[in-house]
C-alpha positions as CSV (number, residue, x, y, z in Angstrom):
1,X,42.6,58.5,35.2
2,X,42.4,58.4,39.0
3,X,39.9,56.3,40.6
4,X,37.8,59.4,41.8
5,X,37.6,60.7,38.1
6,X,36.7,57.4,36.8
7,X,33.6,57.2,39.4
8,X,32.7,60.8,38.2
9,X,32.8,59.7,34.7
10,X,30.4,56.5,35.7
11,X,28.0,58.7,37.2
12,X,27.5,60.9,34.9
13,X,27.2,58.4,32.1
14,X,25.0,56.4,34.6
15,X,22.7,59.6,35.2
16,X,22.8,60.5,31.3
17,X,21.7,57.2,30.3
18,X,19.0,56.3,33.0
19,X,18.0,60.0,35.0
20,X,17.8,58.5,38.5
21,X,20.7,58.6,41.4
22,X,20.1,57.6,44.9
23,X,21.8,55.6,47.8
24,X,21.7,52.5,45.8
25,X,23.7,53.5,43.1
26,X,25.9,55.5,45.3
27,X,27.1,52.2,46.7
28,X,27.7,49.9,44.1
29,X,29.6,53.7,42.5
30,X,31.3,53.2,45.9
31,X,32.1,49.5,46.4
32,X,32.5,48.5,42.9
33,X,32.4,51.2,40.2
34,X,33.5,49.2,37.3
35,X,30.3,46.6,37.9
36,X,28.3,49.8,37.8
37,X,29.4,50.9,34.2
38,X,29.0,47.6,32.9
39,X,25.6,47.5,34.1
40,X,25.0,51.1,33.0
41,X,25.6,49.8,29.5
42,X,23.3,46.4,29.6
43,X,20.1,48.6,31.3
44,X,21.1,51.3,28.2
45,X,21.0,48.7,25.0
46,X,16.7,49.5,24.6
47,X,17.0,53.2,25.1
48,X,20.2,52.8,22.4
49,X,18.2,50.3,19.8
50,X,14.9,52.5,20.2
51,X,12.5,49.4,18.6
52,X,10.3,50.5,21.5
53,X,9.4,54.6,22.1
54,X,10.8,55.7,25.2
55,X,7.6,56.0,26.4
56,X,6.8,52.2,26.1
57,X,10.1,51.3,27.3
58,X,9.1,52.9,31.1
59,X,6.2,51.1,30.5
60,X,7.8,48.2,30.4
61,X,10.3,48.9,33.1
62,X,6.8,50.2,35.4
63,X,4.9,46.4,34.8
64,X,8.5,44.5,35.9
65,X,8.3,46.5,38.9
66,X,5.3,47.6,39.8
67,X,3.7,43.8,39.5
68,X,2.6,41.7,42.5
69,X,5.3,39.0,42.2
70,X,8.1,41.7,42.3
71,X,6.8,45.0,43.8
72,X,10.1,46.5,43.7
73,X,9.3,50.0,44.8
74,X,12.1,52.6,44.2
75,X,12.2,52.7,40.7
76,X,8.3,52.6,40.3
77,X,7.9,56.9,40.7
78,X,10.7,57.4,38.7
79,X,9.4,55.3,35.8
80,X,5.5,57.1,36.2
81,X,7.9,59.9,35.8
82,X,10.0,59.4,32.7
83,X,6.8,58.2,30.9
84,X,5.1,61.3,31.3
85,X,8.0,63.1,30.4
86,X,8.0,61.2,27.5
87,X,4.4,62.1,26.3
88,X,2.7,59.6,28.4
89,X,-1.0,60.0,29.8
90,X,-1.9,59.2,33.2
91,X,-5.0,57.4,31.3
92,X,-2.0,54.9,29.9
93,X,0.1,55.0,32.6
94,X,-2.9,54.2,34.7
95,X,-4.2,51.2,31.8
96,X,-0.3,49.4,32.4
97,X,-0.7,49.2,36.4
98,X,-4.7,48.1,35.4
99,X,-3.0,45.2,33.1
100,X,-0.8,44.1,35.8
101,X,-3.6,43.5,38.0
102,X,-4.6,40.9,36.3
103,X,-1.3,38.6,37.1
104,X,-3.7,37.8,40.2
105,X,-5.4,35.0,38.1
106,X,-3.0,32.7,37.6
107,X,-3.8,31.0,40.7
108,X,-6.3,30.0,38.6
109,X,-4.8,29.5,35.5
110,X,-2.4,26.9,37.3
111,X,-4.4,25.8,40.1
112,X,-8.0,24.6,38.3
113,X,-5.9,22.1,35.9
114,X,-4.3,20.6,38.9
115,X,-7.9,20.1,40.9
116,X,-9.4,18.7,37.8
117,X,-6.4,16.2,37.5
118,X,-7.0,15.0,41.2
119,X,-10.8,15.1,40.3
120,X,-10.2,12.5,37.6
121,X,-7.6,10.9,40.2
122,X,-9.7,10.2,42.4
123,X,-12.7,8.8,40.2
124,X,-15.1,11.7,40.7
125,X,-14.5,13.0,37.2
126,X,-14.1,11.3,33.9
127,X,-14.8,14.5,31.5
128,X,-16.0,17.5,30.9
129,X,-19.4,18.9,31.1
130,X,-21.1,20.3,28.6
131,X,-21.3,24.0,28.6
132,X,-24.7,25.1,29.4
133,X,-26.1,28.7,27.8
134,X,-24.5,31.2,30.0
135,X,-20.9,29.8,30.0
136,X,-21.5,30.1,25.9
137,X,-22.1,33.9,26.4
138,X,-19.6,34.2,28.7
139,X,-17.2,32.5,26.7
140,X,-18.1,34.6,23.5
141,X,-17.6,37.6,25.3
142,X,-14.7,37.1,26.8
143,X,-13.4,36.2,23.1
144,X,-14.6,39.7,22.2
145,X,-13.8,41.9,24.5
146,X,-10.0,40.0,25.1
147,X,-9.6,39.5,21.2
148,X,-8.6,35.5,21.4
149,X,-9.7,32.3,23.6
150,X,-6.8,29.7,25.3
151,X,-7.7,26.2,26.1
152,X,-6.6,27.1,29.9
153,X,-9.8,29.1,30.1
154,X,-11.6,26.1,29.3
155,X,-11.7,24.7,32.7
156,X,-12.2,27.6,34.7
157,X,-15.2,28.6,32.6
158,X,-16.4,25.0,33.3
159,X,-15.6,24.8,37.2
160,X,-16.3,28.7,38.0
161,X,-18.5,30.5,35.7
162,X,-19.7,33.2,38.1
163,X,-15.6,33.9,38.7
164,X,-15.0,33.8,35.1
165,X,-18.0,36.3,34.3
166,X,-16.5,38.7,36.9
167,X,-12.8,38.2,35.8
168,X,-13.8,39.0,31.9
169,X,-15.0,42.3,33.0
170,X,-12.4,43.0,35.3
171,X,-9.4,42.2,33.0
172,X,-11.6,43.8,30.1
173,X,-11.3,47.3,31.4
174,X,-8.5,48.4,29.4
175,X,-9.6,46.8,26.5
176,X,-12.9,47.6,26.3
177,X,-11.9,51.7,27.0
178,X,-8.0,52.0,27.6
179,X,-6.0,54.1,25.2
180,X,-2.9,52.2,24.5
181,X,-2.8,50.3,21.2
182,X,-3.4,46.0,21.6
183,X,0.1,45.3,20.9
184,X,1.4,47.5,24.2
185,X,-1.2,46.4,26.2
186,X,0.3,42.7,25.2
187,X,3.9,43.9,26.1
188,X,2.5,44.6,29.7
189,X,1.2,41.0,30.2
190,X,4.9,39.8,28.4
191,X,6.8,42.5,30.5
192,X,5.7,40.6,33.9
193,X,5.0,37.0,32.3
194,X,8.7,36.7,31.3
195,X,10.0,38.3,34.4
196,X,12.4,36.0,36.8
197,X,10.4,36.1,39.5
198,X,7.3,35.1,37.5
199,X,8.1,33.2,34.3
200,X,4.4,32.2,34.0
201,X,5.5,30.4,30.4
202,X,2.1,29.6,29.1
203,X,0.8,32.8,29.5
204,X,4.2,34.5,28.0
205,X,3.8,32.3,25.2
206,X,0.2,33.1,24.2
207,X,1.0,36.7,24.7
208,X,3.5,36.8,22.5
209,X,1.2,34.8,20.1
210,X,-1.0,37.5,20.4
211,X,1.3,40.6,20.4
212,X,2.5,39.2,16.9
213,X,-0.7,38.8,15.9
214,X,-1.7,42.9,16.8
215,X,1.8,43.9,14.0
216,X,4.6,43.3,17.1
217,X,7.8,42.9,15.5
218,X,10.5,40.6,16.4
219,X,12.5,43.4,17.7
220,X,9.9,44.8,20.0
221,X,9.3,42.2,21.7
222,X,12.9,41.1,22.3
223,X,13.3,44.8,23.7
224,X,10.4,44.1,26.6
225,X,12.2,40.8,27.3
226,X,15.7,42.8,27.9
227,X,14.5,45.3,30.1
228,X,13.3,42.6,32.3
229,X,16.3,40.5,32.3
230,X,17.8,43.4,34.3
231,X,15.1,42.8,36.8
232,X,18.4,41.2,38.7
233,X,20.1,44.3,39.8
234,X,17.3,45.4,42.3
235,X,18.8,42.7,44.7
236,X,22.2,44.6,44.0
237,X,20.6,48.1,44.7
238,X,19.3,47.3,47.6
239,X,21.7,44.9,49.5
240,X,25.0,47.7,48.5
241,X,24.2,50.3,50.8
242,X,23.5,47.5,53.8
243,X,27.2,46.3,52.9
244,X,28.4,49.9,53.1
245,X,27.0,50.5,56.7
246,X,28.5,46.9,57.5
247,X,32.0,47.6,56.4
248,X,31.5,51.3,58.0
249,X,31.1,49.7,61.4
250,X,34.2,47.5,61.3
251,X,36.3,50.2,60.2
């Protein structure tokens, strides 16, 4: 097979498996073809095993790069796209982006323990305080309307209550009226938790707590966690074509 054929062969396979082609592609095709196919086949093992519907599985792809820590933008339309394609609603593709917003509050999640360890550092606190009526309620709805309570809302119920009582109905949103079932919504919070340029590990691991908890199998959940382990590429994709243009002008 001449080289030409071969790239034709790795694009269509490439455009077969995944639907999208642009300048990205193009020049890895270009540069290094071979690299392309092989990771053509890695980005194609979920659509191949199917534990997740198709649907889910842009989803997924949508939270890795649609969150804040990553905003990787050219793949984002082309995901809204396949979902609805894929019998999507805007209502669910618009509940994924809603529980991807709420990445935001692991400032807190990680900051409060560290102020309360230089609190107690420092001599100006020895325990905590009792919670007084409305950080009960507060603390009972949350547990509600989220489904399950973490000890790393402890202190930021303690510290913040009026930001807690806000945060419970903000992050409550899609679970008080979204559409997608508990488990997906979990996958979301998984989906940008395990991603490399989060890997927020306590929150991953209570969210796969809960996802098991809402029927998640094994497989499904090992499915979201391979879709974002190809969160890698995007450097690729969008360093090829600046090579290209490079070698261009030397030439």
């Amino acid at each position: 097979m001449t080289d030409d054929a071969r790239k034709a062969e790795i694009r269509r396979e490439y455009e077969a498996a995944h639907g999208e082609w642009d300048g990205g592609t193009q020049a890895v095709l270009d540069l290094d073809p071979e690299f392309l196919a092989a990771y053509s086949k890695l980005a194609a093992v979920p659509a191949k095993v199917g534990a997740l519907p198709e649907k889910v599985q842009h989803f997924v792809r949508l939270a890795v790069a649609a969150n804040s820590t990553h905003l990787y933008l050219p793949p984002v339309r082309g995901h809204i796209r396949r979902a609805l394609q894929a019998g999507a609603t805007p209502a669910e593709v618009m509940e994924v982006l809603e529980c991807c917003a709420t990445l935001g509050i692991h400032s807190m999640n990680i900051g409060v323990p560290i102020l309360v360890d230089v609190l107690e550092q420092e001599g100006l606190r020895t325990e905590a305080a009792a919670l007084d009526g409305y950080q009960e309620k507060l603390k009972a709805e949350f547990t509600e309307k989220r489904g399950y309570w973490h000890a790393f809302w402890d202190e930021i119920l303690e510290l913040a209550p009026e930001f807690f009582d806000a945060y419970t109905e903000f992050s409550s949103v899609p679970w008080v009226s979204g559409p997608l079932e508990p488990k997906v919504k979990e996958f979301m919070y998984i989906a940008f938790d395990t991603a490399a340029t989060h890997l927020y590990t306590s929150g991953l691991r209570l969210h796969i707590e809960n996802a098991v908890r809402y029927g998640a199998s094994a497989a499904e959940i090992v499915e979201v966690m391979e879709i974002a382990a190809t969160l890698g590429i995007h450097g690729v994709f969008e360093a090829a074509p600046l090579l290209v243009d490079e070698a261009r002008k030397l030439s």
